[in-house]
N, C-alpha and C positions, 0 to 999 in steps of 0.2 A: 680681172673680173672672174668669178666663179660661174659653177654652173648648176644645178642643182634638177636629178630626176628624181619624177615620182608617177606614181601610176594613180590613176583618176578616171571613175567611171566615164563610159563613155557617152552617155547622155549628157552628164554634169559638163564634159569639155565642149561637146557640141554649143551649150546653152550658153556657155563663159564666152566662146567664139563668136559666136549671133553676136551677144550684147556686145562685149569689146568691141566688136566691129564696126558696129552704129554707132558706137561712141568716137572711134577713127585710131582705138586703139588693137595691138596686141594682147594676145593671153598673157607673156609675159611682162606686160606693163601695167596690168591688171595685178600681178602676184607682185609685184616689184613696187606698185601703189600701198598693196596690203602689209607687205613684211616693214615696208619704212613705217607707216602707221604703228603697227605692231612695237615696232621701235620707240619710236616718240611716245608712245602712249605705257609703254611698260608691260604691255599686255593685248588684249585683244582690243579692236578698237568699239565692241560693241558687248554687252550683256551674252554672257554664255551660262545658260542654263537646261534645263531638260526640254527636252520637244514634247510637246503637247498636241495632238491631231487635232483641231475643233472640225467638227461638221455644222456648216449651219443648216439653216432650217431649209433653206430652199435646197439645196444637195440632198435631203430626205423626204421632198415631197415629190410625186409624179411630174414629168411636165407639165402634164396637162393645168395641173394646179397652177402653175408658175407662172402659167402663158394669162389664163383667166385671171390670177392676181395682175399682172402687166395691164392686160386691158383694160379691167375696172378702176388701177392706178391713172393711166391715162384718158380715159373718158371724165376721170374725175375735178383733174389737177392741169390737166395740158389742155 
């Protein structure tokens, strides 16, 4: 078996860790998931295109806004 380093922000590993974990996995069985995909597939196994940031609407409005949208949702519908 080989071995294979690389350096990886360290927020990014933190986050890989969490989820792998929950899942009952390793980081490395996470990247050993990804490269056999990679394989099989000839390529990447998902859409690689430019990153686009969207902001929605709630992200640009006050809280306050948000909370009174919630409530009037909920008085309305629940």
């Amino acid at each position: 078996m080989a071995q294979v380093n690389f350096k990886l922000d360290s927020e990014l590993k933190k986050s890989v860790e969490e989820i792998a974990g929950n899942l009952g996995l390793a980081t490395s069985d996470v990247i050993r998931v990804f490269l056999k995909k990679f394989v099989l597939t000839r390529g990447f196994p998902f859409a690689v295109q430019e990153e686009v940031k969207l902001q929605s609407r709630i992200e640009t409005q006050p809280l306050e806004t948000v909370e009174k949208a919630m409530e009037k949702f909920q008085s309305e519908f629940l």
